[in-house]
N, C-alpha and C positions, 0 to 999 in steps of 0.2 A: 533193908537189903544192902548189904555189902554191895559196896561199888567201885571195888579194887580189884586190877590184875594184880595179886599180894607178889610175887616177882618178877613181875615186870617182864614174864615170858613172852615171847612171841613165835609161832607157831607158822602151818602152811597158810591157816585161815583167819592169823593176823593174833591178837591177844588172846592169850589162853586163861579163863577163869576156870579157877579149880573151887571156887564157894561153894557150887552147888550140887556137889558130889550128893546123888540119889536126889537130887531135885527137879524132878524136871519140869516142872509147871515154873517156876522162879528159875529157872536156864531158859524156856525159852522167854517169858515177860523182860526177861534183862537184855538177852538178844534182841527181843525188837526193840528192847531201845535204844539200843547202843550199836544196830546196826552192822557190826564187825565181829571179829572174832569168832572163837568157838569154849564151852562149857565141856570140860570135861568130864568121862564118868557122871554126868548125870544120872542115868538109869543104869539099875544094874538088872537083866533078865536073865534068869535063873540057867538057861540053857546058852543063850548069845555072850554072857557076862556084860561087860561094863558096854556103854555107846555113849560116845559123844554126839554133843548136841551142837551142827556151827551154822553160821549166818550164810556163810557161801556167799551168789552171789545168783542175779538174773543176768544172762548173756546173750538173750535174744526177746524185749517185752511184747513184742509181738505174736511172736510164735510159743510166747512163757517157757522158752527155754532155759537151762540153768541145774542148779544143785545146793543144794539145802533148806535152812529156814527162810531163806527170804523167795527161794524158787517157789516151795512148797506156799507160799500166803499171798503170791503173783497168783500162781495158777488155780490154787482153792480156796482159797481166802476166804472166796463171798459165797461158794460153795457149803462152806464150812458153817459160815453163821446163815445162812436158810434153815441148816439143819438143825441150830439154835446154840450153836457152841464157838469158844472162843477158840482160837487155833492151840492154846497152851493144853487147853480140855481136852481137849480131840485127838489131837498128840498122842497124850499118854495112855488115855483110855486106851488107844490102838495099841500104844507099848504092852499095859498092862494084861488087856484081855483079848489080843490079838492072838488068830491062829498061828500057829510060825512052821514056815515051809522054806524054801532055799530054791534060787533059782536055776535053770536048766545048765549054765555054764557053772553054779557051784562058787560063784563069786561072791553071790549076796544072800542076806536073810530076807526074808518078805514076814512084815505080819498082816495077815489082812483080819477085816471087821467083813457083813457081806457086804459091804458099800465102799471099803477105802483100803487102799495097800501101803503101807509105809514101806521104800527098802532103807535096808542097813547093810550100805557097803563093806567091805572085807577087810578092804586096803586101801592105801594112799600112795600113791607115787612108788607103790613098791614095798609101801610099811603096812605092816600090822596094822591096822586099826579100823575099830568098828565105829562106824557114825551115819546119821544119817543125810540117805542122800536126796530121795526124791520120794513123792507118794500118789497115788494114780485112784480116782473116782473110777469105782467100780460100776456103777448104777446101770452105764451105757452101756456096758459093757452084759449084765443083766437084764435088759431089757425094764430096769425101775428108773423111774423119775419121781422130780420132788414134787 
């Protein structure tokens, strides 16, 4: 595993890795380790195009409030592995064979599985850019438990 920001970019969500362009099992195992930054163009989905993949941050561990990979494995983490998957697995499955709809303000993609919603924000600070943000256990919402 490449373990270079190759230009030493730096970005909104800190070091920008561009290694793992359509990788995104190996975007997010590097993210949790390296705790910073964001992967870009990781996935590319046929209709959404490209989505970066960043660390973000948790802004509230109480309430698991926050935005990206590290919000997303605070709040389902352990969610995640009851269901028997690593958070990098679960991820993508949801990327790859996720429904994809957009949400009522038109700002974000949603894919969901019938259990888990991933969104993928639109924009950043005013820019272009698709990445993900947060993802929401459906179950409860269903009335299924594990």
């Amino acid at each position: 595993m490449n373990s270079k920001n190759k230009n030493n970019e730096t970005g909104e969500f800190g070091p920008i890795y561009s290694q793992f362009e359509g990788k995104p099992k190996e975007a997010i195992k590097y993210l949790r380790k390296m705790k910073k930054g964001e992967c870009v163009r990781a996935f590319c989905h046929p209709v959404i195009g490209y989505i970066d993949i960043v660390w973000g941050e948790v802004t509230d561990p109480v309430k698991h409030k926050g935005y990206g990979l590290s919000h997303i494995i605070d709040k389902h983490g352990m969610e995640i592995k009851q269901l028997g998957f690593e958070v990098e697995d679960f991820i993508t499955i949801i990327l790859l064979y996720g429904n994809l709809d957009t949400s009522k303000s038109g700002e974000e993609f949603l894919l969901e599985s019938s259990m888990f919603r991933i969104v993928i924000e639109k924009k950043f600070k005013g820019h272009r850019k698709n990445w993900i943000l947060t993802a929401f256990d459906l179950r409860n919402k269903k009335g299924c438990k594990i």
